[in-house]
N, C-alpha and C positions, 0 to 999 in steps of 0.2 A: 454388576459393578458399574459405577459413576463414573464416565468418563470428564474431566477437567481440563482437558487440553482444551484449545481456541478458545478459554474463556478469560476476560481481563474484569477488573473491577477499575481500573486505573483512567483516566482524560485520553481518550486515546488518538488526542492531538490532533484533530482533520486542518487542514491548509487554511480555508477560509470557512466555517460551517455557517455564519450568518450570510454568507453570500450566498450557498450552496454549495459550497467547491470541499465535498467529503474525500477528496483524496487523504492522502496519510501523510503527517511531516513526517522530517525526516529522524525524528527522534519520536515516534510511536511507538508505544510498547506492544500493539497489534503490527510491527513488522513480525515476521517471520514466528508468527503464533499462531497460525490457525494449522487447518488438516487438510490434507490433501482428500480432493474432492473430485467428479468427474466434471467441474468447470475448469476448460483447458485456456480458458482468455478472461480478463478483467472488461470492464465495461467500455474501457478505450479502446481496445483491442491488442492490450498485451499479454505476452504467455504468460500464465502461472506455471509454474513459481521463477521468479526473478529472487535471485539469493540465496541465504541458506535454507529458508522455506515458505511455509506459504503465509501470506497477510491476510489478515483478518481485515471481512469487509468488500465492497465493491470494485476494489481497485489495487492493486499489484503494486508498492513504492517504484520507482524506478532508480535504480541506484545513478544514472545517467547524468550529469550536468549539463543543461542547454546556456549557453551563453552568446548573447547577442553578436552577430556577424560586426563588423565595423570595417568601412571600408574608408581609405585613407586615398585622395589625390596625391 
């Protein structure tokens, strides 16, 4: 039997790929598509799985918002 799970045919959207930066936007269709594996961290060093599963690829979305500190006198 053929399995078909973790596979996409679709763009699957890296942040910057001409720069190098293969993380995943935030509207990839390899979120939460691949298989659970016995990789228990992404190349950053985050857990898999973050979400409802696992991301297809080297690196984990992070559902997280970083937004710049700004400090006001």
């Amino acid at each position: 039997m053929l399995s078909t799970t973790g596979i996409i045919t679709a763009n699957p959207r890296f942040v910057k790929p001409n720069a190098g930066d293969y993380h995943l936007a935030w509207n990839s269709p390899a979120i939460d598509s691949g298989e659970a594996l016995s990789v228990t961290e992404d190349l950053d060093g985050w857990r898999r799985s973050i979400g409802a599963g696992y991301d297809i690829g080297a690196y984990e979305c992070s559902p997280f918002i970083v937004l710049p500190l700004v400090i006001k006198n």
